[in-house]
C-alpha positions as CSV (number, residue, x, y, z in Angstrom):
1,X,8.7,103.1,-55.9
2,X,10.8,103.6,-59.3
3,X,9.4,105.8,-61.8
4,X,10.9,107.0,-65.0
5,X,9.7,109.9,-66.8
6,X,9.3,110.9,-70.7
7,X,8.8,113.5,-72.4
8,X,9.2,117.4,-72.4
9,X,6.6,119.0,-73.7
10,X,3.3,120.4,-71.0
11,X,0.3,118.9,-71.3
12,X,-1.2,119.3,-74.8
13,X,-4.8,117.2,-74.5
14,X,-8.1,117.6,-72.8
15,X,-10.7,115.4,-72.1
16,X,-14.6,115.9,-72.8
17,X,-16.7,113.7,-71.7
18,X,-15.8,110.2,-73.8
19,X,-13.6,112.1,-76.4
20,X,-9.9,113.1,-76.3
21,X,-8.9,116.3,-78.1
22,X,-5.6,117.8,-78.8
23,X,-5.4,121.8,-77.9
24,X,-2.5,122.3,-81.1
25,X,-5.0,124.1,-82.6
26,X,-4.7,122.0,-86.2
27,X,-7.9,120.2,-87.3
28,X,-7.8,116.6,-86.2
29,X,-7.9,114.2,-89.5
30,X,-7.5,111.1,-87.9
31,X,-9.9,109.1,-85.0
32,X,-9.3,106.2,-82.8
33,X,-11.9,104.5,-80.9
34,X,-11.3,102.1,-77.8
35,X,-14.2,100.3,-76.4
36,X,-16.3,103.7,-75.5
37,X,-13.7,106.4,-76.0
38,X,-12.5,108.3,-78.9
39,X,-9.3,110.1,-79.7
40,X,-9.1,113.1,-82.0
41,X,-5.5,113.1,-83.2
42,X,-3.2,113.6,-85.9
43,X,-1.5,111.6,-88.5
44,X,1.8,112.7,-88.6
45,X,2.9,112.2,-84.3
46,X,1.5,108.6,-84.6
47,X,2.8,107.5,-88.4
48,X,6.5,108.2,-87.2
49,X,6.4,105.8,-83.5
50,X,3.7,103.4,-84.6
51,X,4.3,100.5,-87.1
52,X,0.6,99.2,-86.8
53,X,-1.2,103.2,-87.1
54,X,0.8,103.3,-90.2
55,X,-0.2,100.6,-91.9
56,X,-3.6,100.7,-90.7
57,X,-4.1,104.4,-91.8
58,X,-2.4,103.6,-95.2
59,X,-4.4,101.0,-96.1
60,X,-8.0,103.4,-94.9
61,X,-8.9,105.2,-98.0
62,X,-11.0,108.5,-97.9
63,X,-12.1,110.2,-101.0
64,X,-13.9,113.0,-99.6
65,X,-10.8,114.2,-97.5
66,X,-13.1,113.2,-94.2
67,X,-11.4,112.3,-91.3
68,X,-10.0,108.9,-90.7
69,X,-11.5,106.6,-88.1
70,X,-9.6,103.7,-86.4
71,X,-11.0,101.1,-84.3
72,X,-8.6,99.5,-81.9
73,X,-10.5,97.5,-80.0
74,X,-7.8,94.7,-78.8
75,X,-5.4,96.8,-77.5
76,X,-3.7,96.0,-74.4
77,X,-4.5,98.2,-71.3
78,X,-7.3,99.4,-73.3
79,X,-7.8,103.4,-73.6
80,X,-6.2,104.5,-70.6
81,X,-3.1,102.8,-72.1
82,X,-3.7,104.0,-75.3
83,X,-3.7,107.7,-73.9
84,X,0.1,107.0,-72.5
85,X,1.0,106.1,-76.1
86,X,-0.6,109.0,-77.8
87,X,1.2,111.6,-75.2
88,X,4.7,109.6,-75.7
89,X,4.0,110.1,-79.7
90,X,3.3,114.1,-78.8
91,X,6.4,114.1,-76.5
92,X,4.3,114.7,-73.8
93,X,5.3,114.4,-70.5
94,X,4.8,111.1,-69.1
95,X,6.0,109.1,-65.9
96,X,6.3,105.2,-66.1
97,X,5.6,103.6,-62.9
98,X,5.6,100.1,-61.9
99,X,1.8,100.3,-62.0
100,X,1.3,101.2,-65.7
101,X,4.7,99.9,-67.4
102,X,3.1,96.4,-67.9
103,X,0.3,97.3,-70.0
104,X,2.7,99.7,-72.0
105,X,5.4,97.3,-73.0
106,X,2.4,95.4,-74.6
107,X,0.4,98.0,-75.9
108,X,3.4,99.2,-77.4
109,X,4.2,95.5,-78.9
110,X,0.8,95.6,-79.9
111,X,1.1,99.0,-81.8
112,X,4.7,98.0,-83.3
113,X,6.7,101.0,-81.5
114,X,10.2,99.8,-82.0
115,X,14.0,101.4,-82.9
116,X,12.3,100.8,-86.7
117,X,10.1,104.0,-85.9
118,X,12.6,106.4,-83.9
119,X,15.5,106.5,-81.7
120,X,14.3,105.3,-78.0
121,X,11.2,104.3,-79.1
122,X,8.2,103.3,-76.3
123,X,9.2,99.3,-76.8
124,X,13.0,100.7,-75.7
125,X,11.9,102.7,-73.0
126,X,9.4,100.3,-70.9
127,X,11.9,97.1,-71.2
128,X,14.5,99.7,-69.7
129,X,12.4,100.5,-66.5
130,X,11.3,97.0,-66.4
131,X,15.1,95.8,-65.7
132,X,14.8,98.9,-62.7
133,X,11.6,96.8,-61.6
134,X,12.7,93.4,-61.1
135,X,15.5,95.0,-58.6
136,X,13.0,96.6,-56.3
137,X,10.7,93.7,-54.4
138,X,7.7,96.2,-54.1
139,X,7.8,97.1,-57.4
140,X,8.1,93.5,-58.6
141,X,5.0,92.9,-57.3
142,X,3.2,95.4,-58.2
143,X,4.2,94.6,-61.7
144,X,3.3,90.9,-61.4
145,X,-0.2,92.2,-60.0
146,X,-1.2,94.3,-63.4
147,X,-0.3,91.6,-65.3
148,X,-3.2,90.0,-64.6
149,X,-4.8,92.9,-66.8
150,X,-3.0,91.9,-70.0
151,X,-2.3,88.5,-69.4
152,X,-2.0,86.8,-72.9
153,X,0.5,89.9,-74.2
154,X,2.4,89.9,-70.6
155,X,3.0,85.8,-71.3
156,X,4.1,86.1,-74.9
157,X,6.7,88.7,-73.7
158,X,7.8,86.6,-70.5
159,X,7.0,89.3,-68.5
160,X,5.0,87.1,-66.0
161,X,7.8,84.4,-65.6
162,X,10.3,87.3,-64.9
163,X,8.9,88.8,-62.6
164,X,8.1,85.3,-61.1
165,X,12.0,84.7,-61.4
166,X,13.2,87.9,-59.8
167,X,10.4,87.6,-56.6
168,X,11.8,84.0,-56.4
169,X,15.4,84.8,-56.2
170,X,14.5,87.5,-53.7
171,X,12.8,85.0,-51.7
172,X,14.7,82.2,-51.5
173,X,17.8,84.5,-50.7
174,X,19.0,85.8,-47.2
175,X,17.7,89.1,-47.1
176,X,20.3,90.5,-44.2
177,X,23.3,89.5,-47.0
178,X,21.9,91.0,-50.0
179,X,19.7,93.9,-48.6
180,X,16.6,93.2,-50.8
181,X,14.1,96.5,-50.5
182,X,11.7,94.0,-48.9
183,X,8.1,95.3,-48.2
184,X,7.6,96.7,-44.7
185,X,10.8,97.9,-44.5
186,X,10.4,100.5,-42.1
187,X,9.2,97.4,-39.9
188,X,11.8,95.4,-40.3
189,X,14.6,98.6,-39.9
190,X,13.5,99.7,-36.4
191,X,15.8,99.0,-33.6
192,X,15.3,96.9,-30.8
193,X,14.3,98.8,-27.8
194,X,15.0,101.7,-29.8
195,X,13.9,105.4,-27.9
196,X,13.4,108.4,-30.1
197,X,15.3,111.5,-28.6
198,X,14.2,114.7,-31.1
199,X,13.3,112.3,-34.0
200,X,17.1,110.7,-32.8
201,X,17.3,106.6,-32.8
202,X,19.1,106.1,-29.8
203,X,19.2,102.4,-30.3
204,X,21.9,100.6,-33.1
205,X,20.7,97.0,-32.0
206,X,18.3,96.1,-35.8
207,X,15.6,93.6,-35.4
208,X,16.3,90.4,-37.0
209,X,14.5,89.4,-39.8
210,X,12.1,86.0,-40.1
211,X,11.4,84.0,-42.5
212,X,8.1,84.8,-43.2
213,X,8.7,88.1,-44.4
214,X,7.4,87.3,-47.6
215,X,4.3,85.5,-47.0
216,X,1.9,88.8,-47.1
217,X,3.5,90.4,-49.9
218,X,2.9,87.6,-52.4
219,X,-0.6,86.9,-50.8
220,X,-2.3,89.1,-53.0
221,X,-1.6,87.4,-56.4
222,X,-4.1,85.0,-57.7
223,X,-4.3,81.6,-57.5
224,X,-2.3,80.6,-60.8
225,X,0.2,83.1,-60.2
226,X,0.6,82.1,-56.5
227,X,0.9,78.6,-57.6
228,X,3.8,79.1,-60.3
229,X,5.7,81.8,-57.2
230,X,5.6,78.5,-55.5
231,X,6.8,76.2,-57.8
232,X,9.8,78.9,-58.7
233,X,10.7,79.2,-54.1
234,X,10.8,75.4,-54.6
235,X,13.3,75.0,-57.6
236,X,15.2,77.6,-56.0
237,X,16.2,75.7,-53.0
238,X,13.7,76.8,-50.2
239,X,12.9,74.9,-47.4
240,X,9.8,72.5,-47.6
241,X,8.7,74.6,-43.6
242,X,8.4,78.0,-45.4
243,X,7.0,76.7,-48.7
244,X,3.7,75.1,-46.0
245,X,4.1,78.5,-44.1
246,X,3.4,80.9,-47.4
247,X,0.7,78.2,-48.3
248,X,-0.8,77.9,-44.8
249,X,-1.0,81.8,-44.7
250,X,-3.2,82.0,-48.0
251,X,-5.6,79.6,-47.4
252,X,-6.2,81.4,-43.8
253,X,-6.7,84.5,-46.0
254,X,-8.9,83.5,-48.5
255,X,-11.2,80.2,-47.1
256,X,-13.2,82.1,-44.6
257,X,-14.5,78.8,-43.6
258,X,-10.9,77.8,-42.1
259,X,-11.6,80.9,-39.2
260,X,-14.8,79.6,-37.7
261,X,-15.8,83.1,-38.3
262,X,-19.1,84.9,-39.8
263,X,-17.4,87.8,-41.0
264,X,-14.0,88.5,-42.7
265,X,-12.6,91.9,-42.0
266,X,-9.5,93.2,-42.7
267,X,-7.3,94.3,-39.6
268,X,-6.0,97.2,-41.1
269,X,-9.7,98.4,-42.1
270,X,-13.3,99.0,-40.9
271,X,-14.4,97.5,-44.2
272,X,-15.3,94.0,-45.0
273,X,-13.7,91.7,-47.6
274,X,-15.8,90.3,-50.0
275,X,-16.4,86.6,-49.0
276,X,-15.9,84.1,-51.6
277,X,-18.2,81.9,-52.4
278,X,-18.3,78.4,-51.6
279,X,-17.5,76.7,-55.1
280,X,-14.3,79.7,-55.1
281,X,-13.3,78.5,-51.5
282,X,-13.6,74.5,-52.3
283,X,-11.3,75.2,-55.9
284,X,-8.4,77.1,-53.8
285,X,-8.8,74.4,-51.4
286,X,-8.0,72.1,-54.0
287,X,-5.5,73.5,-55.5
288,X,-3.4,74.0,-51.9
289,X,-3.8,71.0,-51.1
290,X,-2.1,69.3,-54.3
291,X,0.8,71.8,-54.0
292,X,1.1,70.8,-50.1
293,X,4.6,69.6,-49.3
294,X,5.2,66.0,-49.0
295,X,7.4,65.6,-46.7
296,X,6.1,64.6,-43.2
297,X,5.7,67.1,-40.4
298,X,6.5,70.2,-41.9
299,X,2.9,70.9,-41.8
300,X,1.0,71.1,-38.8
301,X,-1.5,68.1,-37.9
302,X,-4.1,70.4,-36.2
303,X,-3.7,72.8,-39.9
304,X,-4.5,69.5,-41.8
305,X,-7.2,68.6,-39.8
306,X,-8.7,72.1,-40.1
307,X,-8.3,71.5,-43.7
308,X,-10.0,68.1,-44.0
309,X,-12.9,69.5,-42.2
310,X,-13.3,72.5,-44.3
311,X,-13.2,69.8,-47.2
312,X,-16.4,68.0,-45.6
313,X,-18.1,71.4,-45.1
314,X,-17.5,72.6,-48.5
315,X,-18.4,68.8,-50.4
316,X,-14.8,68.7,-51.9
317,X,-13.6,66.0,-53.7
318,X,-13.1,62.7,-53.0
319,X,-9.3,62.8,-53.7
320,X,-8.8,66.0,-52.0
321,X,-10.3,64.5,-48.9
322,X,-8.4,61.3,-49.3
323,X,-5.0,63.2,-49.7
324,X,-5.5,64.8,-46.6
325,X,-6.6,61.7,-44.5
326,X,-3.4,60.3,-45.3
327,X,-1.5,63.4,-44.6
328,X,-2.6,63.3,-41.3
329,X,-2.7,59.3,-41.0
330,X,1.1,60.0,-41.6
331,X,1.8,61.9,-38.5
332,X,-1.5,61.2,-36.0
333,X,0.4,60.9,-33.0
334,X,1.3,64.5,-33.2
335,X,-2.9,65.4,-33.4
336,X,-5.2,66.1,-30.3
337,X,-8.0,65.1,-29.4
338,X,-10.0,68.0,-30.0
339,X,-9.2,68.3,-33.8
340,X,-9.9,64.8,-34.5
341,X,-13.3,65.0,-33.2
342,X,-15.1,66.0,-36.9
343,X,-18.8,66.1,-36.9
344,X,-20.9,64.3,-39.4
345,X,-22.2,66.1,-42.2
346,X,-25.7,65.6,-43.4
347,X,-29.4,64.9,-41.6
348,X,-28.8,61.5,-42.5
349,X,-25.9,60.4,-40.8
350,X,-26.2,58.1,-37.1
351,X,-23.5,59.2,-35.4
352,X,-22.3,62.2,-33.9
353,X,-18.7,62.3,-35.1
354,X,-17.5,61.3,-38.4
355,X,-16.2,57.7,-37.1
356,X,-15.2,56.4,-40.1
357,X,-13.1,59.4,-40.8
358,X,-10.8,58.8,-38.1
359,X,-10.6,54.7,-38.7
360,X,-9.6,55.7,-42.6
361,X,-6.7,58.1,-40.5
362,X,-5.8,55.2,-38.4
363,X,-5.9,52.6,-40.4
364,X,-3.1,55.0,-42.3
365,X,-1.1,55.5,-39.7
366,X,-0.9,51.4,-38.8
367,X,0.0,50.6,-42.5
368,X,3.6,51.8,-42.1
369,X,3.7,49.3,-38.9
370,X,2.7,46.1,-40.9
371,X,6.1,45.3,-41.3
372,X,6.7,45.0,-37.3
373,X,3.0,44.1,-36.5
374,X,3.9,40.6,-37.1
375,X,6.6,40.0,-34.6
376,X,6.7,41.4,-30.8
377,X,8.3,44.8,-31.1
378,X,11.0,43.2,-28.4
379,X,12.1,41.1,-32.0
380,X,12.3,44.0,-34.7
381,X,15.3,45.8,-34.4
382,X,15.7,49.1,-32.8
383,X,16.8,50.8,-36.0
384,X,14.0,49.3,-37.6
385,X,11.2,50.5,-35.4
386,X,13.1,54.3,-35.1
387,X,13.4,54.4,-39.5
388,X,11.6,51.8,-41.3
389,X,8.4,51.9,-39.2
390,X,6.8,54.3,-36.3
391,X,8.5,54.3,-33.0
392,X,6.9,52.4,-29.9
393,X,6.5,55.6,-28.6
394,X,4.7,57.1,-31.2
395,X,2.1,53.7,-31.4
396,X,1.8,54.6,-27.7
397,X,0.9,58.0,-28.3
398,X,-1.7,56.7,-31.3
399,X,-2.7,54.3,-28.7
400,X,-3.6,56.8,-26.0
401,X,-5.5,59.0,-28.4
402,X,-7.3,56.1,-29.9
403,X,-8.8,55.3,-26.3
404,X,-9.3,58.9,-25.5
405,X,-11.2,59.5,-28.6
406,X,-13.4,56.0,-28.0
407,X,-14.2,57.5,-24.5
408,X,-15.4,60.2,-26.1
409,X,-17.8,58.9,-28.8
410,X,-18.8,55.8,-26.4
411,X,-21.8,57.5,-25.1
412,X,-23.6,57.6,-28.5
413,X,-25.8,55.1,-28.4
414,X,-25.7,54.7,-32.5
415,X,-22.3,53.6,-32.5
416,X,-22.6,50.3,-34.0
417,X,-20.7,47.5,-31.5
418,X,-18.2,46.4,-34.8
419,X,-17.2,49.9,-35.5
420,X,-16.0,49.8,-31.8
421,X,-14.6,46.9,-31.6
422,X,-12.6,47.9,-35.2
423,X,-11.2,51.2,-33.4
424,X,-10.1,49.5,-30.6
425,X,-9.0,46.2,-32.1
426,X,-6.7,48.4,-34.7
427,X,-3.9,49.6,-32.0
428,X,-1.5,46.6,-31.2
429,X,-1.3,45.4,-27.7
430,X,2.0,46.2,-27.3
431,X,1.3,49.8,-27.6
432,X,-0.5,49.8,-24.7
433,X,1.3,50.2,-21.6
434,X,-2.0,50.2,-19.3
435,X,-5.2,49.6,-20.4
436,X,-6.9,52.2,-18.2
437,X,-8.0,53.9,-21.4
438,X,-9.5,51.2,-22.9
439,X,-11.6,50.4,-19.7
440,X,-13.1,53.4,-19.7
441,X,-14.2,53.3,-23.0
442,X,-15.5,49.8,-22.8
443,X,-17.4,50.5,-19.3
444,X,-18.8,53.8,-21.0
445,X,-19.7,51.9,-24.1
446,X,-21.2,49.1,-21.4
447,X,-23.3,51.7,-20.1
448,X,-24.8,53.3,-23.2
449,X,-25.5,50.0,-24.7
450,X,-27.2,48.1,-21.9
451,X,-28.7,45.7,-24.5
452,X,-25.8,43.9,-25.8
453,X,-25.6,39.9,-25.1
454,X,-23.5,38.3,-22.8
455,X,-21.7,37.1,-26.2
456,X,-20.6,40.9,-27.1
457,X,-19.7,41.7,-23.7
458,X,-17.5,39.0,-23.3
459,X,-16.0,40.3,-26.9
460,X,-15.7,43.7,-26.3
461,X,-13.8,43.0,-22.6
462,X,-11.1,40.7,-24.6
463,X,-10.0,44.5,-26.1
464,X,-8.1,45.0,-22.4
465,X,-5.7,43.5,-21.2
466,X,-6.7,42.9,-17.7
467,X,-2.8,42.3,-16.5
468,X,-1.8,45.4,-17.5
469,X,-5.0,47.3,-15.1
470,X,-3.6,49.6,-12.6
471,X,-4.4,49.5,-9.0
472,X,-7.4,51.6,-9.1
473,X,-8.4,50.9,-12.1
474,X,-8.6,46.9,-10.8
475,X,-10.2,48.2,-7.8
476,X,-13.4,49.8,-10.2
477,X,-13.6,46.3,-12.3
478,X,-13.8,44.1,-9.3
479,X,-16.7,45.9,-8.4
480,X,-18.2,46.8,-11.8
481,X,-21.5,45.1,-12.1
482,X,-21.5,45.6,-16.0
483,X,-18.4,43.5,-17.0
484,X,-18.6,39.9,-17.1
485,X,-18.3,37.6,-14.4
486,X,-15.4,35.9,-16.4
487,X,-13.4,39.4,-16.7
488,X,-14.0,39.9,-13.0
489,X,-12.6,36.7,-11.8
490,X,-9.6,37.2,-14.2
491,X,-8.7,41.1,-12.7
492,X,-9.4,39.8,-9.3
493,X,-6.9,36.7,-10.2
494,X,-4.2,38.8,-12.0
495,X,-4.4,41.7,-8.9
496,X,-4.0,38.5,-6.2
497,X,-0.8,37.5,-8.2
498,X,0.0,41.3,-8.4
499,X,-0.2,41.4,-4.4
500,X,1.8,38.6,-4.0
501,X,4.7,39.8,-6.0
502,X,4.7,43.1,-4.4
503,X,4.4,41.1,-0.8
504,X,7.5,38.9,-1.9
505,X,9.6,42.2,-2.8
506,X,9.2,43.7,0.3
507,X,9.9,40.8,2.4
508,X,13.0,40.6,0.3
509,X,13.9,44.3,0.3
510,X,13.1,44.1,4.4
511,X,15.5,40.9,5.1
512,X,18.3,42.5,2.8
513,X,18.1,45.9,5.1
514,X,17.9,43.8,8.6
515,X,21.3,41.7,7.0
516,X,22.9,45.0,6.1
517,X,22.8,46.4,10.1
518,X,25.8,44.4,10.4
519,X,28.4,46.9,12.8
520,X,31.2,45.2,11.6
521,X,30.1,46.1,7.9
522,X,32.2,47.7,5.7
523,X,29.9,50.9,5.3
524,X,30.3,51.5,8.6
525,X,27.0,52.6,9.6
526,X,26.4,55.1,12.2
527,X,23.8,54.7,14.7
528,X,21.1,57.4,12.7
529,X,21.3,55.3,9.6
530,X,20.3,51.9,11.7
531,X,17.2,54.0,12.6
532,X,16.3,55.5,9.9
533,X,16.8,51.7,8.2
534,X,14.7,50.2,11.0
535,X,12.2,53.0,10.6
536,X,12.3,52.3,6.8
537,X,11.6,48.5,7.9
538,X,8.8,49.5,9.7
539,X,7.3,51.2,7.2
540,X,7.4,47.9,4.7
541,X,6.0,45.8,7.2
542,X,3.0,48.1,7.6
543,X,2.6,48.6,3.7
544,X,2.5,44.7,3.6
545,X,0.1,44.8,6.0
546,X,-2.3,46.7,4.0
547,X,-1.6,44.8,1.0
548,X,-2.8,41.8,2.4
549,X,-6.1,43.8,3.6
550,X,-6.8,44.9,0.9
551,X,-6.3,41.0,-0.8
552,X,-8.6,39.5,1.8
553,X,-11.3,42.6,0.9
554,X,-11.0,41.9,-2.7
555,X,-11.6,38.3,-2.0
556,X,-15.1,39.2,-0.1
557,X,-16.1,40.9,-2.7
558,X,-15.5,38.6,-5.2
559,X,-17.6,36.0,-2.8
560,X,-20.4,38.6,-2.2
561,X,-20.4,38.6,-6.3
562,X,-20.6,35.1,-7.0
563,X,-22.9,34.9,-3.9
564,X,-25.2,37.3,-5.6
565,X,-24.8,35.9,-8.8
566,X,-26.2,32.3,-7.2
567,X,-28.4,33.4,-4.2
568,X,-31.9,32.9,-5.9
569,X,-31.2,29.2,-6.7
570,X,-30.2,28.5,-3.3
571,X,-32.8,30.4,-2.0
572,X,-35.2,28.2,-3.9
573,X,-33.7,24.8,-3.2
574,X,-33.8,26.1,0.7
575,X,-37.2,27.0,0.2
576,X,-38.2,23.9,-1.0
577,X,-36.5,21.9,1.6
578,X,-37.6,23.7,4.4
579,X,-41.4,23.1,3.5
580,X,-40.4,19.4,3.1
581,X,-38.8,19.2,6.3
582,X,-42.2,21.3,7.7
583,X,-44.6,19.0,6.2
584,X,-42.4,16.0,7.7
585,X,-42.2,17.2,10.9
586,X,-45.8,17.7,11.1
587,X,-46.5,14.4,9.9
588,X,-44.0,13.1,12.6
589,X,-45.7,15.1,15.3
590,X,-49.5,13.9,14.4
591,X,-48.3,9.8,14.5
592,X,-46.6,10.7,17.8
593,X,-49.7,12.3,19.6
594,X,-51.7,9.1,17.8
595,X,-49.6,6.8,19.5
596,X,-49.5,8.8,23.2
597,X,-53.3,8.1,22.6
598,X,-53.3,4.6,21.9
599,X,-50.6,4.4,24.9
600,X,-53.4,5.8,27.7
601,X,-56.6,3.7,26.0
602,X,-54.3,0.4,26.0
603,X,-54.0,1.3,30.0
604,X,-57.5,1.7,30.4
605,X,-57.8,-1.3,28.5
606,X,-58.3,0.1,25.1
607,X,-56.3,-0.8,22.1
608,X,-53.2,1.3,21.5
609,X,-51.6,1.7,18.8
């Protein structure tokens, strides 16, 4: 730390209780009160260094030869500045630090101590040591911190922006060309692997340094003078990464509600930071968030996302949350699932996650694709999909998370069917290279909503494409009693054409391999590679066997559905016929035996029938 000190003389003042008193053994004849302490000096040490004590004590009249009495209330640094001054006027000894050289350059603006009043006057002396201050990072810092204390004075000398200016040139600059006396020094000095022999590095390999070296140092300023730091590292050429790094870093310090924690403690302490409160923590928020980088993906989505949810919790503002939405809208294929699954604020919300969050968030990410969403992505240029617009595989990667997350909040049964139909309908098709995802979501939705018509079935199944089903995932809607009969006849049509392509391909692969066994080909293949071709031959023939299983399985089953579907109207119409048919035959059965009757009696003479 840099320290200068003044003065020769010992110590010539003692304190009692809220009064200073000088031990020259002359009678005091002059008094100056700060705030709730007095000082009991002498007119003559003060007249000759202060412009302001002489005027003042000119001007103060006293016909009884009392003593005079000052008031100087609006001094900066208050009394225990004010007790610097009155040693330097003494020539006491006194020792300028980085810590206390602030408040004296002002007070002794404040007090008119200039080359007027003496040769190397206090105004001389303090903007001397503060030129050895702005070289020294530390003691930058530390003079940028007391500032604070006499903030009005400190502006109206520049202070403030030079010690803004000198952190900022320090920061921006490489500190392994330079050698800037950064903060933890003795950190960033040690070796590598370095073994202490007798207090001895044996080691001559330094540590590198990163680029976040900084980010602590300057965490302890307040808001408006982190903000300006900021706004200096920008203009002086730093990259937009460590700007979001240093900012990142002080909203995890000082927005408690970012850690998911109940307590804040300090690492290097047992004691507990004070907690801000809530209207402190949703003002810094703000703030960050409008001095966020613009440029897209140097901040982390899942910090953003912590962010916007911290927004929610704390009731921020409108814009603050809408700036963030679209932050993260700008880069949602690099989120996960996890973070974009925000609970709903409030008792009087339906759903369990903030739905309409994450459509706001998608619906920005698909607004930089309305340019392509027109035309088939096979149309729009290369170049134009890679600059002007997100990459297909980016929308695939929005399009994967969008069915994860709908698989996710499917199960709530207060999800309203058009908010569903809105998430899913908002990814292109195109984006979607199987629609696995989708049919999950839809036969979970299916499930949770047993209650929907036949009409919003039949909508909510036209999200899928049913061509682009996977084996297994046909195999499941074949037999899935929830989806429509329509959808099941179209995946049990698209997997039949499916079989009979793959069933064509083989045969075609198998009669290529039988041609190429030719001896006399040019390969010249030896006898192993005939029977590992024939075994290979073998092995198509049985796959297409199982192929075509597995068709005439899928056709049963189809049958057994539409059987099913239909088996209580035949079962009627049988019914019916068969009593009909009973009914007849009894009929038949009683005229018969009448006429065997009639037969006998017309034998016996009676009359038959």
């Amino acid at each position: 730390m840099a320290f200068m000190k003044l003065g020769s003389k010992s110590e010539a003042f003692y304190r009692d209780g809220q009064s200073w008193h000088c031990i020259s053994g002359l009678q005091s004849d002059v008094t100056i009160e700060i705030g709730e302490m007095s000082f009991h000096l002498h007119k003559f040490p003060l007249l000759s260094r202060c412009g302001l004590l002489e005027k003042l004590i000119g001007e103060s009249h006293s016909v009884d030869g009392s003593v005079c009495a000052l008031h100087l209330g609006q001094l900066p640094g208050g009394a225990k500045a004010f007790e610097l001054v009155a040693k330097f006027c003494y020539g006491v000894k006194i020792e300028l630090t980085s810590m206390n050289v602030v408040s004296l350059r002002c007070a002794a603006e404040y007090l008119q101590m200039n080359e007027d009043y003496g040769e190397g006057n206090l105004i001389a002396q303090t903007e001397a040591f503060l030129s050895e201050v702005f070289r020294n990072w530390t003691d930058t810092i530390k003079a940028l911190e007391t500032c604070e204390e006499v903030l009005p004075h400190a502006e109206e000398l520049h202070i403030v922006s030079r010690c803004i200016h000198s952190l900022a040139m320090k920061a921006c600059a490489d500190p392994k060309l330079f050698n800037w006396p950064v903060s933890g020094s003795n950190e960033t000095g040690r070796t590598s692997g370095a073994s202490l022999w007798n207090g001895i590095c044996t080691s001559t390999k330094p540590q590198p340094i990163s680029d976040d070296w900084w980010f602590e140092d300057v965490s302890f300023l307040s808001l408006p003078l982190y903000k300006r730091l900021i706004q200096a590292v920008e203009e002086g050429g730093m990259t937009p990464e460590n700007i979001a790094g240093a900012l990142v870093f002080y909203a995890k310090k000082y927005i408690p509600q970012m850690n998911r924690q109940s307590s804040f403690k300090n690492l290097n302490s047992a004691s507990t930071i004070s907690i801000p409160s809530e209207a402190d923590q949703r003002a810094l928020l703000e703030e960050i968030v409008e001095i966020l980088p613009n440029q897209n993906g140097v901040i982390h989505t899942r910090f953003l996302l912590r962010l916007l949810r911290t927004a929610m919790v704390l009731q921020s503002s409108p814009s603050c949350r809408e700036n963030l939405e679209r932050r993260v809208g700008l880069q949602l294929d690099q989120a996960a699932l996890e973070d974009l699954l925000i609970p709903n604020m409030g008792y009087s919300v339906e759903t369990l996650y903030d739905i309409d969050c994450f459509q706001r968030i998608l619906d920005h990410f698909v607004s930089i694709d309305q340019p392509s969403a027109a035309a088939s992505p096979c149309i729009v240029e290369e170049s134009q999909l890679m600059e002007g617009t997100h990459s297909l595989t980016s929308m695939t990667m929005v399009a994967n998370l969008v069915d994860a997350y709908l698989s996710d909040v499917a199960a709530d049964v207060n999800l309203k069917f058009p908010k569903f139909q809105s998430l899913a309908a908002a990814v292109p098709d195109y984006a979607r290279p199987l629609s696995d995802g989708i049919y999950r979501a839809i036969d979970i939705y299916l499930k949770a909503h047993p209650w929907l018509t036949d009409s919003e079935r039949e909508q909510i199944c036209r999200l899928m494409n049913c061509q682009k089903l996977s084996l297994e995932a046909s195999t499941h809607a074949a037999q899935n009693e929830r989806l429509p009969l329509r959808v099941i006849v179209q995946v049990l049509f698209f997997e039949q054409m499916r079989l009979r392509t793959s069933i064509s391909g083989w045969f075609f692969v198998s009669d290529n391999l039988e041609n190429s066994q030719n001896p006399n080909s040019v390969l010249g293949l030896s006898k192993n590679d005939g029977l590992d071709r024939g075994s290979g031959i073998e092995d198509m023939r049985e796959r297409v066997t199982d192929l075509e299983k597995e068709c005439q399985s899928m056709k049963k089953e189809f049958h057994k559905l539409v059987k099913t579907k239909r088996s209580w109207n035949i079962f009627c119409r049988r019914k019916s016929n068969y009593v009909n048919a009973k009914s007849s035959e009894q009929s038949d059965t009683k005229t018969q035996q009448q006429c065997a009757n009639g037969h006998q009696h017309h034998e016996n003479g009676d009359l038959g029938c």
